[in-house]
C-alpha positions as CSV (number, residue, x, y, z in Angstrom):
1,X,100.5,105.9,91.6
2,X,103.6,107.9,91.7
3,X,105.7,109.8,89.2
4,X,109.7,109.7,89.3
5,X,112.2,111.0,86.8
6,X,111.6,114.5,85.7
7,X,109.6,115.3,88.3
8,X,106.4,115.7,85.9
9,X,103.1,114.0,87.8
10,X,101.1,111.1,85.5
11,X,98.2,112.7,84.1
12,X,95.1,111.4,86.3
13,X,93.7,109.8,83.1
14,X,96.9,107.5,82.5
15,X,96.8,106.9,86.3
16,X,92.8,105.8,85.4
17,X,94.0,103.7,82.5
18,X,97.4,101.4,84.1
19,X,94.7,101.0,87.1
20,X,92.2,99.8,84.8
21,X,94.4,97.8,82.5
22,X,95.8,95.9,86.1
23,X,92.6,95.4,88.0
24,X,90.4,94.4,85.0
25,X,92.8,91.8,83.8
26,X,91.2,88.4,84.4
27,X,94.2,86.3,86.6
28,X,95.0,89.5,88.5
29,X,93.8,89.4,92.2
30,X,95.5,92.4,93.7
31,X,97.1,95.2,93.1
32,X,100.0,96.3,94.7
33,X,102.8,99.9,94.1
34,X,102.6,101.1,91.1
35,X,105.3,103.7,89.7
36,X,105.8,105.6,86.9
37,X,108.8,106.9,85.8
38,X,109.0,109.5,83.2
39,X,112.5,109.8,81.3
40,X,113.7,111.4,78.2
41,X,113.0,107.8,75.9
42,X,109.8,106.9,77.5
43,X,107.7,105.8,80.2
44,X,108.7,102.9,82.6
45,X,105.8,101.6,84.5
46,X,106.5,99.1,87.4
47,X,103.4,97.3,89.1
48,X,103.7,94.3,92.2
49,X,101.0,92.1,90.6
50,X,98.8,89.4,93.5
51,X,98.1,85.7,92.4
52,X,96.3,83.0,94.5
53,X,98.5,80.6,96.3
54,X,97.5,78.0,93.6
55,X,97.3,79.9,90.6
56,X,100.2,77.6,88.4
57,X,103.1,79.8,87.4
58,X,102.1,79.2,83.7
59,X,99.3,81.0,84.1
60,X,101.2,83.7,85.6
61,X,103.2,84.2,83.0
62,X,100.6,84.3,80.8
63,X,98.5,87.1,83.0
64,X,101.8,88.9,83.2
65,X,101.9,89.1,79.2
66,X,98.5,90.2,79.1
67,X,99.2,93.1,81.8
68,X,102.3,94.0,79.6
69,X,100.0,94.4,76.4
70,X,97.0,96.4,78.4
71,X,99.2,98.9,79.7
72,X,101.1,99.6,76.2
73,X,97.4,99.9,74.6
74,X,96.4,102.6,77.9
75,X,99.1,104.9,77.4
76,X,100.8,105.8,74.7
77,X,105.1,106.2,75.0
78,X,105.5,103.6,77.3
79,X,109.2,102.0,76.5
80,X,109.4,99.2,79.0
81,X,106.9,97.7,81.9
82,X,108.4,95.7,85.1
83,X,106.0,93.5,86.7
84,X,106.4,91.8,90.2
85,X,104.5,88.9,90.7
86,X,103.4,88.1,94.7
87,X,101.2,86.2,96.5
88,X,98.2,87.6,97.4
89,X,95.2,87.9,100.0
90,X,91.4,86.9,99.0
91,X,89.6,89.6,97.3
92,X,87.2,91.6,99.0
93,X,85.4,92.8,96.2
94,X,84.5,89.8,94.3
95,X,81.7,87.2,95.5
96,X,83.0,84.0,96.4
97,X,83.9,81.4,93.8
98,X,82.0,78.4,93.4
99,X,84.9,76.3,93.9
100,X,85.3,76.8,97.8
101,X,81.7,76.6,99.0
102,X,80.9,72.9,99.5
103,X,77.5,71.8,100.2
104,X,76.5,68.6,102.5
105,X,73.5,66.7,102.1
106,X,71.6,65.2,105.3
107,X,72.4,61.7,105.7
């Protein structure tokens, strides 16, 4: 995470807390820059946010909404939050889902 505006750095405890609030959001699969800029109003966080190639842009939306609300909850003075959605890689920290393993029975 970096810090623009004022040149004051994010307190390592809000850096904890947007990272938490992005990764542990169900929907998010990867995490990509994420900026804060400090300013005399606020706080404006910006975050590139990874979805699997089939994940419906409904749903996006509605992970998107859920990001917004977790970050405004994990810091306080935060006036506006710009997410980018992308497509992302598998991750490599999760076991693989059920879905994609397919087992064949001898014939």
């Amino acid at each position: 995470m970096s810090a623009t505006g004022d040149s004051t750095t994010i307190d390592p405890r809000e850096a904890a807390a947007i990272r938490g609030a992005l990764v542990m959001t169900p929907g998010v699969q990867s995490v990509g820059e994420v900026v804060v800029h400090r300013h005399d109003d606020g706080i404006l966080v910006t975050a590139i946010l990874g979805f699997g190639p089939s994940t419906p842009v409904t749903d996006v939306v509605a992970v998107m909404r859920e990001v917004k609300v977790a970050i405004a909850a994990a810091i306080s003075g935060v006036t506006s939050i710009v997410l980018e959605p992308m497509l992302a890689g598998p991750r490599d920290d999760m076991d693989t889902p059920t879905d994609v393993i397919v087992i064949r029975g001898a014939d």
